[in-house]
C-alpha atoms as one frame of an Amber mdcrd trajectory, in Angstrom:
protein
 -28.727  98.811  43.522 -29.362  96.726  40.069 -31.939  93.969  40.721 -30.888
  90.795  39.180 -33.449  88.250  37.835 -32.789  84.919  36.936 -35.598  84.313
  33.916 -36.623  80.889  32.648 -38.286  80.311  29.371 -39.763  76.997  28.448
 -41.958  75.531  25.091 -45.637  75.544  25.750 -46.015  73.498  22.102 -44.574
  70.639  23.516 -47.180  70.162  26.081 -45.316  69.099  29.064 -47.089  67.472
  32.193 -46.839  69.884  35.410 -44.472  67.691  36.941 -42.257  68.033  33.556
 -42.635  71.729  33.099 -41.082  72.128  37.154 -38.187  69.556  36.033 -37.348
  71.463  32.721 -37.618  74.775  34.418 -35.551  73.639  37.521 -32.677  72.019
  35.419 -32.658  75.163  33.881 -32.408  77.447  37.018 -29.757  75.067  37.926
 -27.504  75.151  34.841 -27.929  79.089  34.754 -27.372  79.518  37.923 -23.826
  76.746  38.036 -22.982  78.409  35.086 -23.147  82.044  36.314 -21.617  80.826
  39.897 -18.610  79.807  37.556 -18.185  82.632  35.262 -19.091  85.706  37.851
 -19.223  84.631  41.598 -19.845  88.377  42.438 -23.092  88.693  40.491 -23.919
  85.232  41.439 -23.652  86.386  45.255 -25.451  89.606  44.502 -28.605  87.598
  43.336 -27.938  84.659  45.866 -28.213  86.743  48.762 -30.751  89.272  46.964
 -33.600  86.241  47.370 -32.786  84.935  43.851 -35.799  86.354  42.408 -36.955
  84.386  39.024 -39.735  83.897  37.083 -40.952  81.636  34.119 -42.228  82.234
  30.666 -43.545  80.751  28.084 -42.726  80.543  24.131 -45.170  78.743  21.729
 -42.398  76.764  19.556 -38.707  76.385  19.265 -38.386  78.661  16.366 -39.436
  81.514  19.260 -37.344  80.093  21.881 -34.067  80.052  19.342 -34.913  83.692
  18.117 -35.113  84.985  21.902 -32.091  83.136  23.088 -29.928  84.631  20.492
 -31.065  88.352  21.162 -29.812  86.936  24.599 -26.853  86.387  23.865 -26.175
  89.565  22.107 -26.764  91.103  24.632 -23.434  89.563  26.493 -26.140  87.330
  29.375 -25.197  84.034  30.177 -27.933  81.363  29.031 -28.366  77.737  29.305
 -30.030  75.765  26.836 -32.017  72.738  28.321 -32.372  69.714  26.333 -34.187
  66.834  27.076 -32.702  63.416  27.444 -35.680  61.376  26.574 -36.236  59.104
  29.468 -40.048  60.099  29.974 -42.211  62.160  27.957 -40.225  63.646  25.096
 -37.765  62.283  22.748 -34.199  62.597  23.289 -32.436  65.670  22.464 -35.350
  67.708  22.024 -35.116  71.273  23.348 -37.470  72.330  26.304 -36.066  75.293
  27.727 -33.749  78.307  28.682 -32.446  79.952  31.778 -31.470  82.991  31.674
 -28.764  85.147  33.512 -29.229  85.961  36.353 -29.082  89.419  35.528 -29.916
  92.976  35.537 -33.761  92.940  35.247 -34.432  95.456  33.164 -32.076  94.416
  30.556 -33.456  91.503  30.108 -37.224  92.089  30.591 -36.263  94.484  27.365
 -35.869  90.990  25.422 -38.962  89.161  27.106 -41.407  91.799  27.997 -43.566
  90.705  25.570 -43.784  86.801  26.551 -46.409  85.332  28.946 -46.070  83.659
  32.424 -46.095  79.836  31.808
């Protein structure tokens, strides 16, 4: 059976608190995950009742984060771009993060292999 990983990929540069780092990664899960539910319920189901295994990474600006997202989406995965809406640390509109898939693990650690836990 194909392991399914749900990947999340946020900007170190922007030097988030902890507490802002877990929000911008879990909006992210969220909106990957909502949109995936939507779009494929059967691969959703397969990683929902697989454990949902995830992980996050880290990119050092949002020239990286752009560059990986659109290999991405070449690829054919579902991704959710995360922007901010400025009510705390960050101005409004300013990109923090991805989520990616879920999806076939090692199609996608292919694309982010090289990046770094967060």
């Amino acid at each position: 059976m194909v392991e399914l990983k749900q990947i999340l990929i946020l900007r170190k540069d922007l030097k988030m608190s902890k507490g802002k780092a877990a929000a911008q990664a879990s909006h992210a899960a969220v909106s990957a995950a909502i949109k995936i539910m939507r779009q494929n319920p059967t691969l959703f189901n397969q990683w929902w009742n697989g454990g949902q295994m995830k992980v996050v990474l880290a990119v050092d600006s949002e020239a990286q984060l752009e560059e990986i997202e659109a290999r991405i989406r070449r690829q054919g995965v579902f991704v959710s771009k995360i922007n901010d809406a400025g009510r705390t640390q960050l101005p409004p509109g300013t990109t923090t993060a991805i989520g990616v898939g879920p999806h076939n693990q090692l199609e996608v650690e292919k694309i982010t292999s090289t990046l770094k836990l967060y």
